[in-house]
TIBA-272381 format. One record per residue (C-alpha): residue number from 1; x, y, z. Coordinates in nm, 4 decimals, decimal comma. Each point is the difference from the previous one (the first is absolute). Layout:
! TIBA-272381
num; px; py; pz
NUM; X; Y; Z .
...
This chain:
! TIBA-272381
num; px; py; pz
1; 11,4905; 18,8228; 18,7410 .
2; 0,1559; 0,0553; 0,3197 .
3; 0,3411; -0,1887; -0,0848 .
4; -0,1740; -0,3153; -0,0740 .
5; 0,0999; -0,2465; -0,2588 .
6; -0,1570; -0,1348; -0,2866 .
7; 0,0101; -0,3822; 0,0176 .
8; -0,0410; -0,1459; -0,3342 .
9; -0,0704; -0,3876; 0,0036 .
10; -0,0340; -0,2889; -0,1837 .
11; -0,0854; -0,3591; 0,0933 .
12; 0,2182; -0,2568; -0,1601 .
13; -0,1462; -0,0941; -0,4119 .
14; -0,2196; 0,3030; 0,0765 .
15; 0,2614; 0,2687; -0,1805 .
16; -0,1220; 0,1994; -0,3142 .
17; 0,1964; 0,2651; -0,1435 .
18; -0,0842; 0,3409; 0,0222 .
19; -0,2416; -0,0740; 0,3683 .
20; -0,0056; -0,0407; 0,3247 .
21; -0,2521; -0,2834; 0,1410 .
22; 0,0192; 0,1486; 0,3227 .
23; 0,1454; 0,3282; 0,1457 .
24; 0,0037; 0,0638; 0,3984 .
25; -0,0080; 0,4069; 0,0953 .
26; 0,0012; -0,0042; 0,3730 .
27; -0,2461; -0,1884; 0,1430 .
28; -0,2038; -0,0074; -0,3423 .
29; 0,0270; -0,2753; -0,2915 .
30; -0,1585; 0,0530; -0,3419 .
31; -0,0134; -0,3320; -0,1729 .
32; -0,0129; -0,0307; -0,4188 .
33; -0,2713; -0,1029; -0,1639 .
34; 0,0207; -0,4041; 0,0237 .
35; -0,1110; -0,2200; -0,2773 .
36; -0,0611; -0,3773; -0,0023 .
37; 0,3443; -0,0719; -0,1382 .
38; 0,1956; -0,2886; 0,1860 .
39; 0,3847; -0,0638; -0,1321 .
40; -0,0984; 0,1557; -0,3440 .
41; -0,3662; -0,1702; -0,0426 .
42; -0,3344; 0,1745; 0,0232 .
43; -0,1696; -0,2342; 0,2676 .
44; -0,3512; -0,1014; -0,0427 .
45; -0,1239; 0,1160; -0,3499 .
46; -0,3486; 0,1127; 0,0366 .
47; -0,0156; -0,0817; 0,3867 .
48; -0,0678; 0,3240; 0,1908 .
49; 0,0576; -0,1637; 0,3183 .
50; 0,2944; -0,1784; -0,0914 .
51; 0,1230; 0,3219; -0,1690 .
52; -0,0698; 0,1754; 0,2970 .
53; 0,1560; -0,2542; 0,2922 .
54; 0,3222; 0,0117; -0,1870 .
55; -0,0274; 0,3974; -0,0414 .
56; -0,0065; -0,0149; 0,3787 .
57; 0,2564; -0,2522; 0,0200 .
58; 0,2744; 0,2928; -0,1937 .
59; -0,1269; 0,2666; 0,2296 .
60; 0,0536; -0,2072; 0,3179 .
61; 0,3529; -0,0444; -0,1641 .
62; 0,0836; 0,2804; -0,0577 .
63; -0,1102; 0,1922; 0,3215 .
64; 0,1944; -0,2853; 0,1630 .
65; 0,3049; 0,1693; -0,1701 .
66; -0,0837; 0,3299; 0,1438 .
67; -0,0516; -0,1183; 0,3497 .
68; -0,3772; -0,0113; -0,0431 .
69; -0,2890; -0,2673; 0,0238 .
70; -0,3206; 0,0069; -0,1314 .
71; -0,1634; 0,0735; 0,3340 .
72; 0,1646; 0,3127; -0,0292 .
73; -0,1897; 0,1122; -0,3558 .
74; -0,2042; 0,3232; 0,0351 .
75; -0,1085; 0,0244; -0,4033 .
76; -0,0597; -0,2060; -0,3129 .
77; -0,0861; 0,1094; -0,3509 .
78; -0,0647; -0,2726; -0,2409 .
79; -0,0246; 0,0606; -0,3690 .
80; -0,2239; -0,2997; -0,1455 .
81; -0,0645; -0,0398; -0,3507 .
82; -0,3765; -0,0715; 0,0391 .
83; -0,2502; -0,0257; 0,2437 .
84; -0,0416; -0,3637; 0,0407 .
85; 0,3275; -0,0448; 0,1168 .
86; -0,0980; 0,2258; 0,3265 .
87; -0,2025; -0,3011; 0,1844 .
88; 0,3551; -0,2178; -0,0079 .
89; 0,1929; 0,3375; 0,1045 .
90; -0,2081; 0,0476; 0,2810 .
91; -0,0224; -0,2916; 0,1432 .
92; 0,3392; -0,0293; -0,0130 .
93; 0,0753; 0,2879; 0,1761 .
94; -0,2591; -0,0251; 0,2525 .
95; 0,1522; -0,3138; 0,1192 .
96; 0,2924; 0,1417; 0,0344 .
97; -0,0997; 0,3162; 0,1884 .
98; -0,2683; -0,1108; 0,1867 .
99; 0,1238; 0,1137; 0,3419 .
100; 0,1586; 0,3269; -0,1540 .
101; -0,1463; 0,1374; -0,3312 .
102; 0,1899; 0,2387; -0,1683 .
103; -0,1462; 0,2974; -0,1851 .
104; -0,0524; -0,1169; -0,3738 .
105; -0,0942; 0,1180; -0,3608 .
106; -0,0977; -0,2426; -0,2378 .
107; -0,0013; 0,1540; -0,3947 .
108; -0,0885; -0,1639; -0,3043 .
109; 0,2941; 0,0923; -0,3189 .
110; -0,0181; -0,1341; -0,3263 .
111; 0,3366; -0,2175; -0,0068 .
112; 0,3274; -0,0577; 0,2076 .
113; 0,3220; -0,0354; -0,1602 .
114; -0,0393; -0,4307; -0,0586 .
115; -0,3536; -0,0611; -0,1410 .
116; -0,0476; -0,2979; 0,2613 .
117; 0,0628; 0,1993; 0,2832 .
118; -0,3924; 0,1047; 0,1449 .
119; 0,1628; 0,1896; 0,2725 .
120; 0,2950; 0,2310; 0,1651 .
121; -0,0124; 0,0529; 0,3768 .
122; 0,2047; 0,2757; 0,1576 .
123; 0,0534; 0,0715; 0,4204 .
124; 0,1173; 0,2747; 0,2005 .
125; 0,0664; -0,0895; 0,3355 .
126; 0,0793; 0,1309; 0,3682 .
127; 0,2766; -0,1517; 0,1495 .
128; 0,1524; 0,1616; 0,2777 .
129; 0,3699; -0,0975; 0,0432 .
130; 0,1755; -0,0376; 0,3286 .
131; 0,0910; 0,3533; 0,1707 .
132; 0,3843; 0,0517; 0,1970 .
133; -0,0887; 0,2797; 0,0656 .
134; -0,1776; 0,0419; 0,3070 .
């Protein structure tokens, strides 16, 4: 790894045992898969969309703990739990990165660990941090 840290980080209320939501390798910061959860509470039962803005809401945290903004994702891989909650995904996300779409895969699983939850979002992103050296 070339002497480079492993920077393990969690927004504040966004700590579960046992993960990461975020961990920055160089200039590189891979982003656990975010649910529609908000201080404990699965957000908008049955609403894709709404599921989905506040999945983007926990990975815009949590890259903001690694250093990162959204601007700066390069791939998203959303599990959904059927296909009729891909239209409110989508259009979600395509808001979002209109000016800069990621790469993506969008798969269909048969449950997530809460049976309200119709989606799980995770992000890598590309974040180069300032150089000293040169």
């Amino acid at each position: 790894m070339n002497g480079q840290a492993i920077e393990r980080c969690n927004p504040p209320g966004m700590a579960f045992s046992g993960m990461s939501q975020a961990i920055r390798c160089g200039d590189w910061v891979t982003v656990s898969g975010q649910v529609a959860l908000r201080d404990g509470q699965v957000v908008g039962p049955g609403d894709a969309a709404e599921q989905a803005r506040q999945c983007f809401a926990n990975i815009a945290a949590a890259l903001a703990a690694a250093g990162a903004m959204m601007e700066h994702v390069t791939n998203l891989r959303c599990y959904l739990t059927a296909k009729s909650a891909y239209a409110g995904y989508a259009a979600v996300k395509n808001a979002l990165f209109a000016d800069h779409p990621p790469c993506s895969t969008a798969v269909i699983v048969s449950e997530l660990l809460l049976p309200d939850l119709l989606m799980e979002v995770e992000a890598t992103a590309y974040s180069p941090l300032a150089r000293t050296d040169g």
